[in-house]
N, CA, C and O atoms as a CHARMM CRD file, in Angstrom:
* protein
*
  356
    1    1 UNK  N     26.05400 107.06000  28.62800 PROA 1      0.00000
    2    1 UNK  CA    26.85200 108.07400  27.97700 PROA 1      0.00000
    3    1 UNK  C     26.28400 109.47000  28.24000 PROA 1      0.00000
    4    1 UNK  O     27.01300 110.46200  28.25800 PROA 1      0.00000
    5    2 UNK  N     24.94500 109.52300  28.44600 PROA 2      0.00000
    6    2 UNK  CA    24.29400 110.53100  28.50100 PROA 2      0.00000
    7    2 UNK  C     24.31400 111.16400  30.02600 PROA 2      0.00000
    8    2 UNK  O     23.71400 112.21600  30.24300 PROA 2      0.00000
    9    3 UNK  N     24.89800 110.60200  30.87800 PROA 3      0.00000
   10    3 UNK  CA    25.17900 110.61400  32.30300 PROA 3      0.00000
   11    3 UNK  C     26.49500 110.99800  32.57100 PROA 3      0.00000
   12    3 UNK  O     26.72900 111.39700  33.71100 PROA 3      0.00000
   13    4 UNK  N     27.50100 110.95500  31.66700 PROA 4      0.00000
   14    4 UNK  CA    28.78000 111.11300  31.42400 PROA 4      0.00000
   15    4 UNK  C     29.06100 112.56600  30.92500 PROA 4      0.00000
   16    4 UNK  O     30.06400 113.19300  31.26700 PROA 4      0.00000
   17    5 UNK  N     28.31100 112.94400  30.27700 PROA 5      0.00000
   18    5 UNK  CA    28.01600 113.97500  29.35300 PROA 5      0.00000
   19    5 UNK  C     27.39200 114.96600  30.47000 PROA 5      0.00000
   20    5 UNK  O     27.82600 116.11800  30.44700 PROA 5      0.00000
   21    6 UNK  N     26.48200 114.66500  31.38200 PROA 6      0.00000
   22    6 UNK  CA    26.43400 115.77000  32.03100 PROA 6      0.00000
   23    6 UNK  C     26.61500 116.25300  33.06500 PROA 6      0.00000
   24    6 UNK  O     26.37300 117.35400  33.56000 PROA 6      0.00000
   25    7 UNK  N     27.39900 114.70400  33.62600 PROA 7      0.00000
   26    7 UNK  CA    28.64500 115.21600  35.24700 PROA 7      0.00000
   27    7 UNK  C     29.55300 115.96000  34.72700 PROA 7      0.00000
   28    7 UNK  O     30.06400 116.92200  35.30200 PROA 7      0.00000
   29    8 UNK  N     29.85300 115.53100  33.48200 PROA 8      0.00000
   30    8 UNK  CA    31.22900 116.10200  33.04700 PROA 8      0.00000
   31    8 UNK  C     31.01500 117.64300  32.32000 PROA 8      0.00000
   32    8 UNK  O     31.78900 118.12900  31.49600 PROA 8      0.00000
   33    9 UNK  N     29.99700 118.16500  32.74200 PROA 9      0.00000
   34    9 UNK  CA    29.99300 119.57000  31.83600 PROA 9      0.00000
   35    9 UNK  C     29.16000 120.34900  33.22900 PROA 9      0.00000
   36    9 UNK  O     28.97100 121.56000  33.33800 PROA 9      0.00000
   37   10 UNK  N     28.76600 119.34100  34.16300 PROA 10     0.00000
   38   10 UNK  CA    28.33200 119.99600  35.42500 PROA 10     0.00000
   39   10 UNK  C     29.37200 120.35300  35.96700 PROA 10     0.00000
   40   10 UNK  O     29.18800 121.14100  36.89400 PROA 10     0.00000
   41   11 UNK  N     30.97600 119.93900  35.64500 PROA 11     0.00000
   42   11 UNK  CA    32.18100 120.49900  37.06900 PROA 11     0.00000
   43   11 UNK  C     32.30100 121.66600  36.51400 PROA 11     0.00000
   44   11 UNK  O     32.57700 122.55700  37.31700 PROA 11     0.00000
   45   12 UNK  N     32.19700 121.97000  35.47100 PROA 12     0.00000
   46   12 UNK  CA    32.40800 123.34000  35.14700 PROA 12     0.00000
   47   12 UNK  C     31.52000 124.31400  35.28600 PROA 12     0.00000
   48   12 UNK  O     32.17700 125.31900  35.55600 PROA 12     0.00000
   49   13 UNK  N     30.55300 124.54000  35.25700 PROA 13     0.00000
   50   13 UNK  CA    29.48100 125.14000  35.60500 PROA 13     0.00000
   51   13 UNK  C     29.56800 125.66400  36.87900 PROA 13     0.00000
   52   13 UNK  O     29.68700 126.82700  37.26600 PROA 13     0.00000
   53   14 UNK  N     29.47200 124.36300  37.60500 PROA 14     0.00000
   54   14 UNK  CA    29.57300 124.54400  39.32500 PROA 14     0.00000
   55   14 UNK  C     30.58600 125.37800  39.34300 PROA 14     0.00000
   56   14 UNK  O     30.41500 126.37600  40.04300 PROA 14     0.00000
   57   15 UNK  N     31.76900 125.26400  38.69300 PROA 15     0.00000
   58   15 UNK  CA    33.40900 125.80300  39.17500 PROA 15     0.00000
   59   15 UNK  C     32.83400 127.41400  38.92400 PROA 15     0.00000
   60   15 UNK  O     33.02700 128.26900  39.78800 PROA 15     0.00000
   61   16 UNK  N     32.16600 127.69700  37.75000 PROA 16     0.00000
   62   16 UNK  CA    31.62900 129.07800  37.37200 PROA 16     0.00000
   63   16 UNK  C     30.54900 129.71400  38.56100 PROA 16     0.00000
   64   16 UNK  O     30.73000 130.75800  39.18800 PROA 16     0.00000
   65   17 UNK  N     29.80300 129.12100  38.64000 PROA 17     0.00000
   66   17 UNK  CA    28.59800 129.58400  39.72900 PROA 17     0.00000
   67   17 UNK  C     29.42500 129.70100  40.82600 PROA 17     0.00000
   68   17 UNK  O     29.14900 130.72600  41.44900 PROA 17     0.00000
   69   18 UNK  N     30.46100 128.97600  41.38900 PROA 18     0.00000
   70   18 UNK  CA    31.06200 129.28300  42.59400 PROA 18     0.00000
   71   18 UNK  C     31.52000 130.34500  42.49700 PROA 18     0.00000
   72   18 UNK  O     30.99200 131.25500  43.13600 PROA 18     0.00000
   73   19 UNK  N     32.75200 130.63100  41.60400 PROA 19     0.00000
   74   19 UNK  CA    33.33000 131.70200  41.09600 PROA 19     0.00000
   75   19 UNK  C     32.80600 133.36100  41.53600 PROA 19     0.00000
   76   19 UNK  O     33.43000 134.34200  41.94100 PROA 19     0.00000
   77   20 UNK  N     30.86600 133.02600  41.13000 PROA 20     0.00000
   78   20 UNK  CA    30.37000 134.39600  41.74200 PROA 20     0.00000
   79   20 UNK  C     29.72500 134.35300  42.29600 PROA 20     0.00000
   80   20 UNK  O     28.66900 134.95600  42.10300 PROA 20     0.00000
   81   21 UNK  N     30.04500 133.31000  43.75400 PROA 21     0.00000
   82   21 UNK  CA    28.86700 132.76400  44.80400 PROA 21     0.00000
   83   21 UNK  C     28.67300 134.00400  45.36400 PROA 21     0.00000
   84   21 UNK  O     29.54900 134.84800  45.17400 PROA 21     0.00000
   85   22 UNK  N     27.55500 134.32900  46.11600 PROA 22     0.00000
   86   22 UNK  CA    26.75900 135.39400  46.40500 PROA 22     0.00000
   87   22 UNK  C     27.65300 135.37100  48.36200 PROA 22     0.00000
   88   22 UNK  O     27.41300 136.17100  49.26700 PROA 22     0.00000
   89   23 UNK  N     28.63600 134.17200  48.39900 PROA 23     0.00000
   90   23 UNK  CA    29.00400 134.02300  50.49700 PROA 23     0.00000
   91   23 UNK  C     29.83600 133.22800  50.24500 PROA 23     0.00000
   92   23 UNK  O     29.55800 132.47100  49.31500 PROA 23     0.00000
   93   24 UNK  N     30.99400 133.06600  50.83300 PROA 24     0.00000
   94   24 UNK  CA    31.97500 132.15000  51.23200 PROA 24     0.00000
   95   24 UNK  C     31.17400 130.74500  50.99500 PROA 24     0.00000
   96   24 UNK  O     31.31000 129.75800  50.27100 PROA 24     0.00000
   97   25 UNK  N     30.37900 131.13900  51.87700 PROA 25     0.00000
   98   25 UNK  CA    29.48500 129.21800  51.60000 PROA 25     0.00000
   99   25 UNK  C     28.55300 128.82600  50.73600 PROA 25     0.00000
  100   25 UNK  O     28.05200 127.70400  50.67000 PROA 25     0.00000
  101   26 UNK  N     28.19000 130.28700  49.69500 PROA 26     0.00000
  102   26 UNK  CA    28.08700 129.33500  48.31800 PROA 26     0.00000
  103   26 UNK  C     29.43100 129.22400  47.68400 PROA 26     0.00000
  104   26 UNK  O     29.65100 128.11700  47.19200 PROA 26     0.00000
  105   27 UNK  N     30.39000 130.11400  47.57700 PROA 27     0.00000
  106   27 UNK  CA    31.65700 129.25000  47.11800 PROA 27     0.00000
  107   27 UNK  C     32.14500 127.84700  47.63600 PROA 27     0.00000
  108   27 UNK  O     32.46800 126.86800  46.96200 PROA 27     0.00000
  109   28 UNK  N     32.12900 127.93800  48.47200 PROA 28     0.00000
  110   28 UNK  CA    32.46600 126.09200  48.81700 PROA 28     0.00000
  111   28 UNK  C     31.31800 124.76900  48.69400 PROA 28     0.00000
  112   28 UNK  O     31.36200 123.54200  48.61200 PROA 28     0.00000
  113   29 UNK  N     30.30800 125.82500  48.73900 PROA 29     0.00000
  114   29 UNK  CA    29.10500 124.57400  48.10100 PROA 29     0.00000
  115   29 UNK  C     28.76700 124.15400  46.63600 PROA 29     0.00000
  116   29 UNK  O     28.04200 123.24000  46.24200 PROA 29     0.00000
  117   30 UNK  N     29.53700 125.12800  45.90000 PROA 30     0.00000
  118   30 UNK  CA    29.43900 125.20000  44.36900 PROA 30     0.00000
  119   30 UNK  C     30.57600 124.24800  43.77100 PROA 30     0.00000
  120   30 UNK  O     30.53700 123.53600  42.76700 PROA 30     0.00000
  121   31 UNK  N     31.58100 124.45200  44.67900 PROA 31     0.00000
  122   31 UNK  CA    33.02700 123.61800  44.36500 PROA 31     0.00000
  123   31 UNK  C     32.56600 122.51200  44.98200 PROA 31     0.00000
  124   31 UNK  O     32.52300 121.70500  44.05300 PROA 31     0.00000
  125   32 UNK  N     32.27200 122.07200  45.74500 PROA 32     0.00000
  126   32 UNK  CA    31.68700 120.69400  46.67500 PROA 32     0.00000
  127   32 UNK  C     31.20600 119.96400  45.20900 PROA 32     0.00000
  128   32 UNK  O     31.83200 119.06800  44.64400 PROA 32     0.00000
  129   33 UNK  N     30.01500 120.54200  44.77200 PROA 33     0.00000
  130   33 UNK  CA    29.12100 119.57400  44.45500 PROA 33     0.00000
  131   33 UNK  C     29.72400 119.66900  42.85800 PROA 33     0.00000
  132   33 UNK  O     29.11500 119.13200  41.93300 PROA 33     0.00000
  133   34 UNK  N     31.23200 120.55800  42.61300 PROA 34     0.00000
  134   34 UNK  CA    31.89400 120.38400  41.31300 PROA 34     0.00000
  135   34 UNK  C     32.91600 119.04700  41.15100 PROA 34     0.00000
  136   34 UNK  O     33.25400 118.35100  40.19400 PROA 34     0.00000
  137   35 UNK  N     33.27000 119.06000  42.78500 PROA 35     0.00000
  138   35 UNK  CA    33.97700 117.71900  43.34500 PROA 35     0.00000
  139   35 UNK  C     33.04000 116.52600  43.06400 PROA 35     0.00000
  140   35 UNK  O     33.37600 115.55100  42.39200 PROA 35     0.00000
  141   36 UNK  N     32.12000 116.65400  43.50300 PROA 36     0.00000
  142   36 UNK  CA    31.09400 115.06400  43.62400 PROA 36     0.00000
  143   36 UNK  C     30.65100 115.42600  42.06200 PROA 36     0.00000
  144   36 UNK  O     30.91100 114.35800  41.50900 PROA 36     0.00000
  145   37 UNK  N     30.34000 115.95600  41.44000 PROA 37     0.00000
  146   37 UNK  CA    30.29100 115.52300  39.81000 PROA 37     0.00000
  147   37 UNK  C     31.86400 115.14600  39.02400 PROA 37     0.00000
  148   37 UNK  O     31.88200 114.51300  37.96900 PROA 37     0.00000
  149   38 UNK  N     32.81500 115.50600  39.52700 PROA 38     0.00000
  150   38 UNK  CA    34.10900 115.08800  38.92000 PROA 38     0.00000
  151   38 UNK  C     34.20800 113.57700  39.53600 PROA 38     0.00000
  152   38 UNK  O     34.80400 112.65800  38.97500 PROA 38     0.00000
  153   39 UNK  N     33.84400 113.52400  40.20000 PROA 39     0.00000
  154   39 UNK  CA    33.78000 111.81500  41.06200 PROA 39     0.00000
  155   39 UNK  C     32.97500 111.26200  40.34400 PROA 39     0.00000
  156   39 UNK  O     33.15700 110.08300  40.04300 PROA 39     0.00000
  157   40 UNK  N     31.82200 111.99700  39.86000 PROA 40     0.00000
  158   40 UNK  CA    30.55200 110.93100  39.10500 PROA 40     0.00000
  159   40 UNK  C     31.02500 110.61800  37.84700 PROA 40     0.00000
  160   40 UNK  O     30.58700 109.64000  37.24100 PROA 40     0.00000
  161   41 UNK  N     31.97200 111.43200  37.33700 PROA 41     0.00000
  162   41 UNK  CA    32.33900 111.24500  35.68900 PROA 41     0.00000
  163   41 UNK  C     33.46300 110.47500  35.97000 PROA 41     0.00000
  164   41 UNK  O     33.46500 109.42300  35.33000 PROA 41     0.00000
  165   42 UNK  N     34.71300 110.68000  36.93100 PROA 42     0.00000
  166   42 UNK  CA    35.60200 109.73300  36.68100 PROA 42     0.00000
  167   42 UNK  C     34.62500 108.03700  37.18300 PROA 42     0.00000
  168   42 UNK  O     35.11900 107.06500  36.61100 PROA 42     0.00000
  169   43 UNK  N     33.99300 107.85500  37.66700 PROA 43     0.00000
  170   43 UNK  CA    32.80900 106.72200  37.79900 PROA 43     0.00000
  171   43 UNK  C     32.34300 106.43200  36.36000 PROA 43     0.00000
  172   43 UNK  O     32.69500 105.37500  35.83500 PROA 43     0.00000
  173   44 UNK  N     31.71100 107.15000  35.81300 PROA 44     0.00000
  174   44 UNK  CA    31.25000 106.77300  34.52100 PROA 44     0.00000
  175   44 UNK  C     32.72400 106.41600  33.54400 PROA 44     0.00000
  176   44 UNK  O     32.68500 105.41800  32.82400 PROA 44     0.00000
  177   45 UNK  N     33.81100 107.15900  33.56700 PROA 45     0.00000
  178   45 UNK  CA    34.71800 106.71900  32.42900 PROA 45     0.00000
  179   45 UNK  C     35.42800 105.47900  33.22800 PROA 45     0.00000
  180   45 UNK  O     36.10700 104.89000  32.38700 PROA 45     0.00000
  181   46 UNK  N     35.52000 105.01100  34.15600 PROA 46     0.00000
  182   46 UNK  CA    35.77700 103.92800  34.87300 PROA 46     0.00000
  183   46 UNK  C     34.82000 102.49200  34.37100 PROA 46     0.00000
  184   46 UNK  O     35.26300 101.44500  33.89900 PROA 46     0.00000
  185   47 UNK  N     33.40600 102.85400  34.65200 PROA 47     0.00000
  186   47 UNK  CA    32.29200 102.18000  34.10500 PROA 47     0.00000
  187   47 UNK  C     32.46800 101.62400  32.69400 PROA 47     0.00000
  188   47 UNK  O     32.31700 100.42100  32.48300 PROA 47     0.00000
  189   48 UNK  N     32.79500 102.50700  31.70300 PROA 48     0.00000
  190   48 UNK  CA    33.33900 102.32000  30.21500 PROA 48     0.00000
  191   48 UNK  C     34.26900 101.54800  30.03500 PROA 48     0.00000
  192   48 UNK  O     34.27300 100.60100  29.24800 PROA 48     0.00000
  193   49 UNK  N     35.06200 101.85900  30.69000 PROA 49     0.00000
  194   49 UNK  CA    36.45700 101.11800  30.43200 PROA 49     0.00000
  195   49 UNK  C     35.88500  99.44800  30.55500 PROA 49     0.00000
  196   49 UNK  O     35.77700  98.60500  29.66500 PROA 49     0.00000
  197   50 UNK  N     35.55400  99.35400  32.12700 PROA 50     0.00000
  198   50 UNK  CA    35.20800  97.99300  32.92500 PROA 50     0.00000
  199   50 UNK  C     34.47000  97.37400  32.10200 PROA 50     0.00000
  200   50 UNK  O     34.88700  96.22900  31.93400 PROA 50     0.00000
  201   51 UNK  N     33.37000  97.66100  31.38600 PROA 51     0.00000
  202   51 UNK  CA    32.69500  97.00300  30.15300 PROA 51     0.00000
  203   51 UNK  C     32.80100  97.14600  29.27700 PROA 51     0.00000
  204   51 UNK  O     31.77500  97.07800  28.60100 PROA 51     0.00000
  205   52 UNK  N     33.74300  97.36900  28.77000 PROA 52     0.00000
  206   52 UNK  CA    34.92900  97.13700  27.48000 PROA 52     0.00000
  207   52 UNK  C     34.00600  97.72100  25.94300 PROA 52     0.00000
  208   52 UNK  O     34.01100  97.16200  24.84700 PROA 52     0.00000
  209   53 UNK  N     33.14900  99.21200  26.39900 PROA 53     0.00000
  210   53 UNK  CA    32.40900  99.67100  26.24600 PROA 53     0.00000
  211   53 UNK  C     33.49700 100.96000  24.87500 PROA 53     0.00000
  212   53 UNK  O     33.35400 101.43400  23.74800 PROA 53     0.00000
  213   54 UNK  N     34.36300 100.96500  25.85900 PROA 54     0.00000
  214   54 UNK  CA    35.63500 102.05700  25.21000 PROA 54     0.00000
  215   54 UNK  C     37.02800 101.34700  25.66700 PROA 54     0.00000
  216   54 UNK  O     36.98700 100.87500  26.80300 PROA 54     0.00000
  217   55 UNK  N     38.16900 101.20700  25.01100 PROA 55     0.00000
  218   55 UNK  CA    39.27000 100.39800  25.77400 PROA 55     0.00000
  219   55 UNK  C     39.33300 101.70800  26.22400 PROA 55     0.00000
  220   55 UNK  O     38.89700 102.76400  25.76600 PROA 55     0.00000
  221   56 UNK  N     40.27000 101.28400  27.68900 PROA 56     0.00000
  222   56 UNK  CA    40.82900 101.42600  28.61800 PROA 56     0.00000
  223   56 UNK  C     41.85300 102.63000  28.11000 PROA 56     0.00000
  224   56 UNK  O     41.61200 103.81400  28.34400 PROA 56     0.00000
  225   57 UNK  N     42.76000 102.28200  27.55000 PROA 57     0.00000
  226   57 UNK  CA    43.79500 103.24900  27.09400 PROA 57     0.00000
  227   57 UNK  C     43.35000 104.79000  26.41700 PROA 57     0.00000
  228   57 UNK  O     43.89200 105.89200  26.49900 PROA 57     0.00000
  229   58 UNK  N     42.03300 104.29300  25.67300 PROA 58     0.00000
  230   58 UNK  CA    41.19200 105.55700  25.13000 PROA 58     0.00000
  231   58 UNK  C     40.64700 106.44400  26.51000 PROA 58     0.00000
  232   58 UNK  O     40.47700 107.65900  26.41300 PROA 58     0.00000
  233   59 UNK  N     40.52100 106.08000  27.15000 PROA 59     0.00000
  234   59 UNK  CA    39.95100 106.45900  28.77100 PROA 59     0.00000
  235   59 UNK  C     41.04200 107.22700  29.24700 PROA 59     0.00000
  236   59 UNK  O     40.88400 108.37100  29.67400 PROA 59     0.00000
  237   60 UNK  N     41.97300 106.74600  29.20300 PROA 60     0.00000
  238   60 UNK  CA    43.25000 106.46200  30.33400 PROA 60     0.00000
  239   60 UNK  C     43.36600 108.19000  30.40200 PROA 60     0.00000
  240   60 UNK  O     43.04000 108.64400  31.49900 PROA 60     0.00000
  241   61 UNK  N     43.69700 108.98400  29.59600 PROA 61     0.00000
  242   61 UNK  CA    43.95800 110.55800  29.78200 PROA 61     0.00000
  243   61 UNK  C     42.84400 111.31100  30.16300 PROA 61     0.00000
  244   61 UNK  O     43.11200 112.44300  30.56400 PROA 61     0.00000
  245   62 UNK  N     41.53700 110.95100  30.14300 PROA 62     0.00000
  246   62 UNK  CA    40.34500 111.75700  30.55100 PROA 62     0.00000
  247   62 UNK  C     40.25700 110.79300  32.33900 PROA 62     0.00000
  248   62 UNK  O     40.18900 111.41100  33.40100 PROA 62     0.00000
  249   63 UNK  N     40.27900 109.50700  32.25800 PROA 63     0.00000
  250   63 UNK  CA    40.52200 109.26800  34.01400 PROA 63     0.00000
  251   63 UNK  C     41.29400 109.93700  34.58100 PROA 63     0.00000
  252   63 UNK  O     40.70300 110.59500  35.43700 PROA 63     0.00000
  253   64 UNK  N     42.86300 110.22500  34.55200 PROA 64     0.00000
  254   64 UNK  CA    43.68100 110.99800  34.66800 PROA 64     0.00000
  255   64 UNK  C     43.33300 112.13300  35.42800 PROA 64     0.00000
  256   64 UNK  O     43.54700 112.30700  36.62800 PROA 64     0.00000
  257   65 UNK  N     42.64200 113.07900  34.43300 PROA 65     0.00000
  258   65 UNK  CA    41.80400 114.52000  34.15800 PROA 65     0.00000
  259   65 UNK  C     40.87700 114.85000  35.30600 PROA 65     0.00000
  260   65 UNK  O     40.71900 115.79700  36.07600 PROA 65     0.00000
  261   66 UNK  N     40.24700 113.48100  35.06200 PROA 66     0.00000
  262   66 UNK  CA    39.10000 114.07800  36.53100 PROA 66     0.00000
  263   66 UNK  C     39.98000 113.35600  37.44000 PROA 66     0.00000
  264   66 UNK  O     39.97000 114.50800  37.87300 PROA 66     0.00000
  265   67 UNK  N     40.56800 112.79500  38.01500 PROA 67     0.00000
  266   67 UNK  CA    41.36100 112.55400  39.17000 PROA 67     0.00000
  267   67 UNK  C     42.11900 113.60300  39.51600 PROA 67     0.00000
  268   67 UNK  O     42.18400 113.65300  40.74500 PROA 67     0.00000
  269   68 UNK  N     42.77600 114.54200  38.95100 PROA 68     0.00000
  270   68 UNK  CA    43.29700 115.89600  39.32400 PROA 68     0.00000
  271   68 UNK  C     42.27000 116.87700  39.19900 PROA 68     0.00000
  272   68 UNK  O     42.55200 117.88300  39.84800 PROA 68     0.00000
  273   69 UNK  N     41.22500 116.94500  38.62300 PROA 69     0.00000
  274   69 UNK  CA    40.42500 117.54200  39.29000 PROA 69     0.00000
  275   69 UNK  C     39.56800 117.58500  40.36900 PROA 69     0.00000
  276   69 UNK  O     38.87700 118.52300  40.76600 PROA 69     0.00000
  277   70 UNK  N     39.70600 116.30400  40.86000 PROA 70     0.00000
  278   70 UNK  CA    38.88300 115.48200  42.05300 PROA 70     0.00000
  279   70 UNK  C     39.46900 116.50200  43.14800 PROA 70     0.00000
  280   70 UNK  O     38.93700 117.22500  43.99100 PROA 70     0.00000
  281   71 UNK  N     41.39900 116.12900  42.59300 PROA 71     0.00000
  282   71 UNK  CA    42.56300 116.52100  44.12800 PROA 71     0.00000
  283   71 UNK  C     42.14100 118.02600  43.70800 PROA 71     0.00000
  284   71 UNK  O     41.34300 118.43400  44.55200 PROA 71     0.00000
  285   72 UNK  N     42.35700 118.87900  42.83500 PROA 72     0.00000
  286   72 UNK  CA    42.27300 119.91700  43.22600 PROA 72     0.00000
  287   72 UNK  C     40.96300 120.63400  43.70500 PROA 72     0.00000
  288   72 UNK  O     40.83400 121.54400  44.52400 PROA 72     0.00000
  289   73 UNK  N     40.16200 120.06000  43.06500 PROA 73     0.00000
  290   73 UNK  CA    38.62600 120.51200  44.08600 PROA 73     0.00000
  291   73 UNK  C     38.57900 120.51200  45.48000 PROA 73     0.00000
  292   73 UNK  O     38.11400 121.28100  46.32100 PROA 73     0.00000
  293   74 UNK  N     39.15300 119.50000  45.50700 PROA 74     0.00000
  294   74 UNK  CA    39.22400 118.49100  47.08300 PROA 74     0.00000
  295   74 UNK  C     39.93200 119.33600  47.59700 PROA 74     0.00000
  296   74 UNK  O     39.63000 119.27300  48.78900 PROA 74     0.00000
  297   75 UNK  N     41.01400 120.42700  47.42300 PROA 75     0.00000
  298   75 UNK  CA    41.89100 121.18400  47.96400 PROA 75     0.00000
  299   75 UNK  C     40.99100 122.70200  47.89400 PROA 75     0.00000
  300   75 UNK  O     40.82100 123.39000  48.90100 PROA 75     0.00000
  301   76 UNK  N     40.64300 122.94600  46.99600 PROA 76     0.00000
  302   76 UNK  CA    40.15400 124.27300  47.03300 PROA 76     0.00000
  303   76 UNK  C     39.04100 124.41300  48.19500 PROA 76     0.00000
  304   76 UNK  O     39.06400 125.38600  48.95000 PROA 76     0.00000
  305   77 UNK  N     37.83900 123.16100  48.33100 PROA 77     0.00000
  306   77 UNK  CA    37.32600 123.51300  49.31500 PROA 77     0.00000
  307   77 UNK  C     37.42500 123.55200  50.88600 PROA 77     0.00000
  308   77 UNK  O     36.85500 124.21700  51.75100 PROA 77     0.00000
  309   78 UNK  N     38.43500 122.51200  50.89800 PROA 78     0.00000
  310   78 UNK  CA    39.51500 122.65900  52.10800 PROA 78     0.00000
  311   78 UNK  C     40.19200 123.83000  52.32600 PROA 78     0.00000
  312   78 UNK  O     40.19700 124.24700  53.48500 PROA 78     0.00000
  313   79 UNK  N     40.77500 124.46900  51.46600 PROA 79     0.00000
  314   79 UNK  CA    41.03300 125.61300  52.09300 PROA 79     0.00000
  315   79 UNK  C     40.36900 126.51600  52.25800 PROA 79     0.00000
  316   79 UNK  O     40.65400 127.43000  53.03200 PROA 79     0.00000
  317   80 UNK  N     39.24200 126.45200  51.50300 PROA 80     0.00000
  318   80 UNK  CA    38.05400 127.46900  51.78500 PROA 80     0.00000
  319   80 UNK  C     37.50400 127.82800  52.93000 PROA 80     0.00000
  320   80 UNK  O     37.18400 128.92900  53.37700 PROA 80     0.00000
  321   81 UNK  N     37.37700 125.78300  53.72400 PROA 81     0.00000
  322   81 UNK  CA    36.30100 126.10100  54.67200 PROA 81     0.00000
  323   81 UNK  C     37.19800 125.94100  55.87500 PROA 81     0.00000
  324   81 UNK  O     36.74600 125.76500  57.00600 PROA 81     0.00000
  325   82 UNK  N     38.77400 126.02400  55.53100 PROA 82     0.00000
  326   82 UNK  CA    39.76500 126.48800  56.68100 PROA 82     0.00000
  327   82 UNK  C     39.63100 128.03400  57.10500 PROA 82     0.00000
  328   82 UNK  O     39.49200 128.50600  58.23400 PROA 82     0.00000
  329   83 UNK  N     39.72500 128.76800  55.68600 PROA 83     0.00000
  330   83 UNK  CA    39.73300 130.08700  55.57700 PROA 83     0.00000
  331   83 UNK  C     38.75100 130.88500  56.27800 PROA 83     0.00000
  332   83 UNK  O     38.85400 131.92200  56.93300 PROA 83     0.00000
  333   84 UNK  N     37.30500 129.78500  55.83300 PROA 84     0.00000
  334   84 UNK  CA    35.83500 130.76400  56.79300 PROA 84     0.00000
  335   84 UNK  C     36.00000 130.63300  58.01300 PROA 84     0.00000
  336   84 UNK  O     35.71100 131.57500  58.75100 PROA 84     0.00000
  337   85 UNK  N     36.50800 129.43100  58.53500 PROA 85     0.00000
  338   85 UNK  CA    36.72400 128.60700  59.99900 PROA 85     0.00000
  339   85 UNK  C     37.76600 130.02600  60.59800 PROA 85     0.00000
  340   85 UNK  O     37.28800 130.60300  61.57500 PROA 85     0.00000
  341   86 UNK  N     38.65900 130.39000  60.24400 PROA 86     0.00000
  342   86 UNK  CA    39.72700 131.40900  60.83300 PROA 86     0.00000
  343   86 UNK  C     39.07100 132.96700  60.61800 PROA 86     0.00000
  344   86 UNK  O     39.71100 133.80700  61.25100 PROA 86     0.00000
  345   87 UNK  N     38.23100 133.36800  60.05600 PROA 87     0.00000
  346   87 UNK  CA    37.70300 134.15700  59.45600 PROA 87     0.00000
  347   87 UNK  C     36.18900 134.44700  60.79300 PROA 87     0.00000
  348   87 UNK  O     35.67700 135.51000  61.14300 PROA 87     0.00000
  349   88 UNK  N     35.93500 133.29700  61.14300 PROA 88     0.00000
  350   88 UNK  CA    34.81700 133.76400  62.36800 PROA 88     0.00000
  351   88 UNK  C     35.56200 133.93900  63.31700 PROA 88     0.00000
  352   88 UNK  O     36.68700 133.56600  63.64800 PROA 88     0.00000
  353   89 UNK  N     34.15900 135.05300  64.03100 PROA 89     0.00000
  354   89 UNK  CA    34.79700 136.06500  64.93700 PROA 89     0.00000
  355   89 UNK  C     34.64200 134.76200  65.99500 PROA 89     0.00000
  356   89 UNK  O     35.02800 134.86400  67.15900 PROA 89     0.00000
């Protein structure tokens, strides 16, 4: 639980630190590793469910949650590192 608790308060953070990355490529490295903690928490509320730890249905809107945050991370840094890619000389 205690692992749950702090992927899930790390995507936000990261999303913030990116926000006033110091280069294009700390913005996409800040969102990266906001992506792979939204992956680690929808893992942990997955984990819960599977060992009947929390039902499933109590889960069901926070799995949801980080799965669209997974896609939209997953999109923001894609276009990011399209953007730097067109952006070199």
């Amino acid at each position: 639980m205690t692992q749950l608790l702090r992927s899930g308060t790390s995507i936000g953070a990261n999303v913030e630190e990116g926000q006033a990355g110091q280069s294009r490529a700390d913005f996409i490295a800040k969102h990266y590793i906001a992506c792979k903690e939204a992956r680690e928490t929808n893992y942990w509320l997955r984990l819960l469910a599977a060992c009947n730890i929390f039902p499933e249905s109590q889960l069901a809107d926070l799995t949801e949650e980080s799965n669209e945050l997974i896609a939209i991370l997953t999109t923001i840094v894609k276009n990011a590192k399209k953007n730097a890619e067109n952006c070199s000389p």
